[in-house]
C-alpha positions as CSV (number, residue, x, y, z in Angstrom):
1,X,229.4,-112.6,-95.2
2,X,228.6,-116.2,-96.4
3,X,232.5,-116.3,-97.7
4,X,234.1,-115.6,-94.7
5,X,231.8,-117.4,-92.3
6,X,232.6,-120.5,-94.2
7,X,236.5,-119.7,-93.9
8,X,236.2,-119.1,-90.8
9,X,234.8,-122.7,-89.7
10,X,236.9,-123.7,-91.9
11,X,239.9,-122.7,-90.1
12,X,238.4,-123.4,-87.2
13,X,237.3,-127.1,-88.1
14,X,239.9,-127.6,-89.6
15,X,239.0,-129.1,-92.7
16,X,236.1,-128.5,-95.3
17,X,234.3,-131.9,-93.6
18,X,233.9,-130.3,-90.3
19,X,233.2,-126.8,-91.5
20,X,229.8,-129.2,-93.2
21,X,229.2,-130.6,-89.7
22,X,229.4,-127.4,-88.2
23,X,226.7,-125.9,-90.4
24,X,224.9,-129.0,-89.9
25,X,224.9,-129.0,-86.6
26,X,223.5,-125.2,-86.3
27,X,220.7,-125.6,-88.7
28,X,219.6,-128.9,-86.7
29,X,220.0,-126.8,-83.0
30,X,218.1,-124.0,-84.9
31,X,215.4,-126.0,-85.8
32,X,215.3,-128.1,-82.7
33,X,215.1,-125.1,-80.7
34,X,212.3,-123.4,-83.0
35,X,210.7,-126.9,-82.0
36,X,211.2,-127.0,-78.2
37,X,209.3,-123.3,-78.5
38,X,206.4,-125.1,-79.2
39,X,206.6,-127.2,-76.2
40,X,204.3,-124.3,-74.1
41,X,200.8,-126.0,-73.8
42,X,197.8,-124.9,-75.2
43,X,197.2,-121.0,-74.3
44,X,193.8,-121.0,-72.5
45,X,192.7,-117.6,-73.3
46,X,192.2,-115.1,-75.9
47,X,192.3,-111.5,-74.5
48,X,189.9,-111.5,-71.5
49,X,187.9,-114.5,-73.3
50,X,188.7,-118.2,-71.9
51,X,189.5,-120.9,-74.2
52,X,188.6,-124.6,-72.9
53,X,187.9,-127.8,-74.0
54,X,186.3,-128.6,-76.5
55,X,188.3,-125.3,-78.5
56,X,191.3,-124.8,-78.6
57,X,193.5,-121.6,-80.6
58,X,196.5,-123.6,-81.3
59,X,196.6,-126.6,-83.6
60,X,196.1,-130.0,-82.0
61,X,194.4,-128.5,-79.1
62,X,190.7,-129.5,-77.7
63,X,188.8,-131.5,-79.9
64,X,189.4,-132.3,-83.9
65,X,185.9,-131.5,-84.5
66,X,186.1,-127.5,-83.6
67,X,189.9,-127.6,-85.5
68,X,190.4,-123.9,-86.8
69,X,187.2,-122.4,-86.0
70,X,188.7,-119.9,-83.8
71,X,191.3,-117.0,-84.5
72,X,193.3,-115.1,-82.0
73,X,194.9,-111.8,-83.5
74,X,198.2,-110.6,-82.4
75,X,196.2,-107.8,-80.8
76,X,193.6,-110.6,-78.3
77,X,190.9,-110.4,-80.3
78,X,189.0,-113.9,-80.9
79,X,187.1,-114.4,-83.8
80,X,184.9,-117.2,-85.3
81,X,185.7,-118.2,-88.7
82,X,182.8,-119.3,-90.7
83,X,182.2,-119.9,-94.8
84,X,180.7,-116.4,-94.8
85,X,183.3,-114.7,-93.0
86,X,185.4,-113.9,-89.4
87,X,183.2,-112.5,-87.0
88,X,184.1,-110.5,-83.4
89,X,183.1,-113.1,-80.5
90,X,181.8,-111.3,-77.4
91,X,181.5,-113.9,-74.9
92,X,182.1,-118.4,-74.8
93,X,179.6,-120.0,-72.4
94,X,180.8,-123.2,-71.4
95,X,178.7,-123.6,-68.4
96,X,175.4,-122.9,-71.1
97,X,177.3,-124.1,-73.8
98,X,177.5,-120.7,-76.5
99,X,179.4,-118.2,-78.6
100,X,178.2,-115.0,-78.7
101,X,179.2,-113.5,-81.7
102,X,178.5,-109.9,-83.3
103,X,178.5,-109.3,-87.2
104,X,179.7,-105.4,-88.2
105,X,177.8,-106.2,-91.8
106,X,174.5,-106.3,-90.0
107,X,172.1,-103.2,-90.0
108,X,172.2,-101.4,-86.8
109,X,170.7,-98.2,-84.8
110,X,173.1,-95.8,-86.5
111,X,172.2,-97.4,-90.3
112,X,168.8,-95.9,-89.1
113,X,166.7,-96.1,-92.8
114,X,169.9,-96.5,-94.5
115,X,169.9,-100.2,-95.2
116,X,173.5,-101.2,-96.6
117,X,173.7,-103.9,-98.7
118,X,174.9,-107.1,-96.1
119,X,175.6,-111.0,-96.3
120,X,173.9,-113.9,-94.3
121,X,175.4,-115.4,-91.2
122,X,176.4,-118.9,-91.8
123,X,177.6,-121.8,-90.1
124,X,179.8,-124.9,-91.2
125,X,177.9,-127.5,-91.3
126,X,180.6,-130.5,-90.6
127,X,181.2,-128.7,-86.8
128,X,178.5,-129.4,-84.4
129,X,177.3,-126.0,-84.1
130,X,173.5,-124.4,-84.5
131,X,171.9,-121.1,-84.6
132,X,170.3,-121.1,-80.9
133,X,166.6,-120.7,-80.2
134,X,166.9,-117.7,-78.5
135,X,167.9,-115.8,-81.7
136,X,165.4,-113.5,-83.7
137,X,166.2,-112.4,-86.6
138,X,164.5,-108.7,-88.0
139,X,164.0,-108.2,-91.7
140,X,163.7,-104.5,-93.3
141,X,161.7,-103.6,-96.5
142,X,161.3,-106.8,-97.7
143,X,159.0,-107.9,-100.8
144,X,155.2,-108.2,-99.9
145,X,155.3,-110.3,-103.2
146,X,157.8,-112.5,-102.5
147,X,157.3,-112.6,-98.3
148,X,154.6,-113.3,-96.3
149,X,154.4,-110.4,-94.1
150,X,151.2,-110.3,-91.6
151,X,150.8,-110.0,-87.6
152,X,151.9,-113.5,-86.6
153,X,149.0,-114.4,-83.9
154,X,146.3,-113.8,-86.5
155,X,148.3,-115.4,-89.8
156,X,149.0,-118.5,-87.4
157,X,145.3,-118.8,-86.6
158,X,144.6,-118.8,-90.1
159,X,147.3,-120.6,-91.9
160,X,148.8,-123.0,-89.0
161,X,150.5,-125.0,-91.4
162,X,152.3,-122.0,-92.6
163,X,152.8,-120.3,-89.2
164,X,156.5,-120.6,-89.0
165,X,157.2,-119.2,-92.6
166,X,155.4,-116.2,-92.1
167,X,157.7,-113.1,-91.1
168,X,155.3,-111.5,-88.0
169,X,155.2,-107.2,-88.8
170,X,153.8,-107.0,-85.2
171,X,156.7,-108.3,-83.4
172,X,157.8,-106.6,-80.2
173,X,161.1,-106.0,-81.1
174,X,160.1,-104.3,-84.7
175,X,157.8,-102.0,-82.0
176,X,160.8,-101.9,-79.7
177,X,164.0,-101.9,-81.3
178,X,166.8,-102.4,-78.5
179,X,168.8,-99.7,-78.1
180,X,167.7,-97.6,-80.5
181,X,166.1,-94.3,-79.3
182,X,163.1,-94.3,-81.8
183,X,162.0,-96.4,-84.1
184,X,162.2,-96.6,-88.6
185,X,160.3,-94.4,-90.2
186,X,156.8,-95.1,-91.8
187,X,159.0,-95.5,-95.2
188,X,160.7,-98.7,-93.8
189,X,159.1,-102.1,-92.4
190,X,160.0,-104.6,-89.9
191,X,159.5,-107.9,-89.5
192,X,160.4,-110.6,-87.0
193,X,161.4,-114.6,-88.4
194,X,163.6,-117.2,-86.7
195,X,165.4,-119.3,-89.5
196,X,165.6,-123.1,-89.1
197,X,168.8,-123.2,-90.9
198,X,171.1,-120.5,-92.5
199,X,170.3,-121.3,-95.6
200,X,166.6,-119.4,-94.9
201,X,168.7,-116.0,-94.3
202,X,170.3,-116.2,-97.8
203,X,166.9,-116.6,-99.3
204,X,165.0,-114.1,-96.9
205,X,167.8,-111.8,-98.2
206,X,167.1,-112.0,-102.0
207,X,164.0,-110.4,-101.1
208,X,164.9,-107.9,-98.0
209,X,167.1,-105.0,-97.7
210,X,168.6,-106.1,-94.6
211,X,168.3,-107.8,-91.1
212,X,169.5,-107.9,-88.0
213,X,170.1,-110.5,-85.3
214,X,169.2,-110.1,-82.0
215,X,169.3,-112.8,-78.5
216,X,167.7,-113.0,-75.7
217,X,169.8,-113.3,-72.9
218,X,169.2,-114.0,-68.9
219,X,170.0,-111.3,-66.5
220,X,169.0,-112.9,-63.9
221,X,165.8,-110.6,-62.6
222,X,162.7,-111.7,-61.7
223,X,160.3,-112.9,-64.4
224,X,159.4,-111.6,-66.6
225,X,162.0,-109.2,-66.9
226,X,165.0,-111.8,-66.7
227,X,165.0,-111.8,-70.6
228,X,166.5,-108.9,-72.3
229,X,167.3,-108.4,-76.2
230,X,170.8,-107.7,-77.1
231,X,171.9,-107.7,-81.0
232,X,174.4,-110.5,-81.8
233,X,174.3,-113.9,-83.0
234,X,174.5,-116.3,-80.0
235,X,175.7,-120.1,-81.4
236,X,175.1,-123.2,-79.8
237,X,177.8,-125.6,-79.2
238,X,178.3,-129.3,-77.8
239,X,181.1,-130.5,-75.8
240,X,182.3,-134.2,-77.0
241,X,182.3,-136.1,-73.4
242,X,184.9,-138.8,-73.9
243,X,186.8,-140.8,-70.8
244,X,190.3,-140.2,-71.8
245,X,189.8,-136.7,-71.9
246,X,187.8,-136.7,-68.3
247,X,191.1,-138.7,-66.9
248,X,193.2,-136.7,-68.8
249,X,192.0,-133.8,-67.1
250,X,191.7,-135.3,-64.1
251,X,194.2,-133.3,-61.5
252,X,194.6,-136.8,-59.3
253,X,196.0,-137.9,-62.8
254,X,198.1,-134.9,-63.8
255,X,195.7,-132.6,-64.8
256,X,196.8,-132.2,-68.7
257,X,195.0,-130.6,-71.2
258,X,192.9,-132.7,-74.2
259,X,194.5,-132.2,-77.4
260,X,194.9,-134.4,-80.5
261,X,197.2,-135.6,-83.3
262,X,197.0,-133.1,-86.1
263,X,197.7,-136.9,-88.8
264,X,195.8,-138.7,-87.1
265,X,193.3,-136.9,-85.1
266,X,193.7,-139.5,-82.6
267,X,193.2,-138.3,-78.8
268,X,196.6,-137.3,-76.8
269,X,197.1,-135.8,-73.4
270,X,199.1,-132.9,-73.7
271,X,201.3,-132.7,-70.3
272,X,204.5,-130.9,-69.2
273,X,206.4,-133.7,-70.0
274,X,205.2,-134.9,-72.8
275,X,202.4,-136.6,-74.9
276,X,200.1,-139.6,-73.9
277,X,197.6,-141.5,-75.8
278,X,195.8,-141.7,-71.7
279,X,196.7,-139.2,-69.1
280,X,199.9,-137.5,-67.7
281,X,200.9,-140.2,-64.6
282,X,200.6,-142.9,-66.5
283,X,204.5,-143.9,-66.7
284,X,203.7,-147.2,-68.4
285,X,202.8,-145.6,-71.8
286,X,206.0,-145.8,-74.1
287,X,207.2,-143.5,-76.6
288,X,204.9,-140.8,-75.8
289,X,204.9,-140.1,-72.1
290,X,208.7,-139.8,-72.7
291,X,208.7,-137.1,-75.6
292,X,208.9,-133.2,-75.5
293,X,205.5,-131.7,-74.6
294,X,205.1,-130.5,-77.7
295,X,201.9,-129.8,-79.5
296,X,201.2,-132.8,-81.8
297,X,201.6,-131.1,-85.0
298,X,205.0,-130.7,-84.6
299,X,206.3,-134.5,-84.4
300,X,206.2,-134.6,-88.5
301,X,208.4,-131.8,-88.3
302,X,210.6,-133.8,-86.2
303,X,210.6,-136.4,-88.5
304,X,211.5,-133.9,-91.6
305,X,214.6,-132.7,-89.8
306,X,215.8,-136.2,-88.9
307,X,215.2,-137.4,-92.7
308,X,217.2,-134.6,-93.6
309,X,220.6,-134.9,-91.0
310,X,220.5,-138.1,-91.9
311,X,220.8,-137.5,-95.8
312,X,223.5,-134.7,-95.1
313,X,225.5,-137.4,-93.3
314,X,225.4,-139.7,-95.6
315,X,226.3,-137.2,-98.7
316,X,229.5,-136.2,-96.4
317,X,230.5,-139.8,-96.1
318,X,230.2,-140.2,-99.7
319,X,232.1,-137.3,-100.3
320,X,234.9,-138.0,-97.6
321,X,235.1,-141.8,-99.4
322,X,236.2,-140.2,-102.4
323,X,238.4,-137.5,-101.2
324,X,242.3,-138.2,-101.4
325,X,243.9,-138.9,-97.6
326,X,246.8,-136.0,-97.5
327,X,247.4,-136.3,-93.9
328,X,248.3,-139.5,-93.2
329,X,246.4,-142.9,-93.0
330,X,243.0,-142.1,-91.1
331,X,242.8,-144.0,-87.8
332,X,240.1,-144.6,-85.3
333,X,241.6,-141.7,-84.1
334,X,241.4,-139.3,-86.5
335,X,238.4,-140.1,-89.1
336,X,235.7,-138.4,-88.4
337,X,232.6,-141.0,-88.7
């Protein structure tokens, strides 16, 4: 196939030279159209789940400081990537800035007394996120040696110092699992403790068969029943507010989309028409206002492909310097370069 594609722009061409321009000039409109494809902005969703500033699901989208945490799968699911693993998000908050996220390793009604081995939840610690406040965490069968285990109210009036270390066995939700239609057997116990950091779940772990997260969230009745438990891990998040993304955003500006270089990590407005370093109207930016819209990542590429043309042209010079003329004295006319 390779043989007679090569005679065949060959004859066409003319001459060996042009049958090397030819396939030079496919493979750069092959990869300058596998570049322009890229040119789409940033998608702004994920299945039914929105995706805004500061996140983003392709590269150089939103903000450099949330770069890769999320996933989209080819079948709209979003997940959270973390050092201990992908997780399922449910829901992103942006007006209550958090991720709602739900961990298929964590104990849950159907385990019952079964408690499968697990892994703790944990966060990176270089994005600016944090286990929310509203989380409670509930530990089963875990070492009385090792543990503090006692009622919370009366351990706290006798040990204040060591209130929040203590992992309360009179908790409501350990008396009122959510969604669970009765509760663990006498063989099991419960306990309720809120972790200041992640690092507290892999050590409550060495000593408990399992646990289970669960959040409080707002549905919106009267108090105080506007709180109601839900299992999952809710995250909180901050949203970087800088100026150039504001007026980047701005529609009165051109309304484009806060991205940045994927080098660099420098801010750019991603618009239609191109990249700017401000915001989409602003014609008096040079070089980048006037480029492809591409996501940022992709002007290295650019540069790869032009580094490369420009060595294949020089190699064919070089060649066509040393190759005999056999049809006459080449001309202005005639030579090709």
């Amino acid at each position: 196939m390779g043989s007679l594609l090569s005679h065949r722009l060959i004859s066409e061409t003319g001459s060996p030279s042009g049958y090397w321009v030819a396939i030079i000039t496919i493979v750069a409109l092959s990869f300058f159209k596998s570049t322009f494809a890229q040119s789409s902005l940033c998608r702004t969703s994920c299945g039914d789940i929105p995706i805004n500033y500061p996140f983003g699901i392709d590269d150089g989208c939103g903000s450099p400081y949330y770069r890769h945490v999320f996933i989209c799968s080819d079948s709209g699911n979003l997940e959270l990537r973390t050092p201990s693993g992908r997780y399922p998000v449910r829901n992103v908050s942006y007006s209550d800035p958090h991720i709602l996220v739900s961990d298929p390793f964590m104990w849950n009604c159907d385990d019952g007394d079964n408690f499968r081995p697990t892994r703790p939840f944990s966060l990176d610690t270089s994005n600016p996120f944090s286990l929310s406040s509203q989380n409670e965490y509930l530990f089963f069968n875990c070492s009385e040696d090792d543990v503090l285990i006692e009622p919370k109210p009366s351990f706290c009036e006798r040990f204040p110092e060591r209130c929040d270390s203590s992992c309360d066995s009179a908790s409501y939700l350990c008396r009122h699992l959510p969604d669970c239609p009765a509760e663990l057997s006498g063989r099991s116990s419960c306990c309720s403790y809120y972790p200041k950091a992640t690092e507290s779940l892999r050590l409550m772990l060495q000593y408990c068969a399992s646990y289970t997260s669960v959040h409080w969230r707002t549905s919106g009745a009267a108090p105080p029943y506007d709180q109601v438990p839900e299992y999952g891990i809710r995250v909180d998040f901050d949203i970087p507010v800088t100026t150039r993304c504001l007026q980047c955003q701005d529609n009165s500006k051109g309304g484009g989309t806060c991205g940045f270089d994927t080098r660099s990590q420098s801010f750019l407005c991603l618009c239609h028409e191109g990249n700017a370093t401000t915001f989409c109207t602003d014609h008096g930016i040079s070089g980048h206002s006037k480029r492809i819209g591409v996501i940022a990542g992709t002007a290295s590429a650019v540069s790869v492909a032009a580094v490369g043309v420009a060595a294949a042209v020089w190699y064919i010079r070089k060649v066509r310097a040393k190759a005999p003329v056999t049809c006459g004295v080449q001309s202005n006319e005639n030579r090709l370069f």
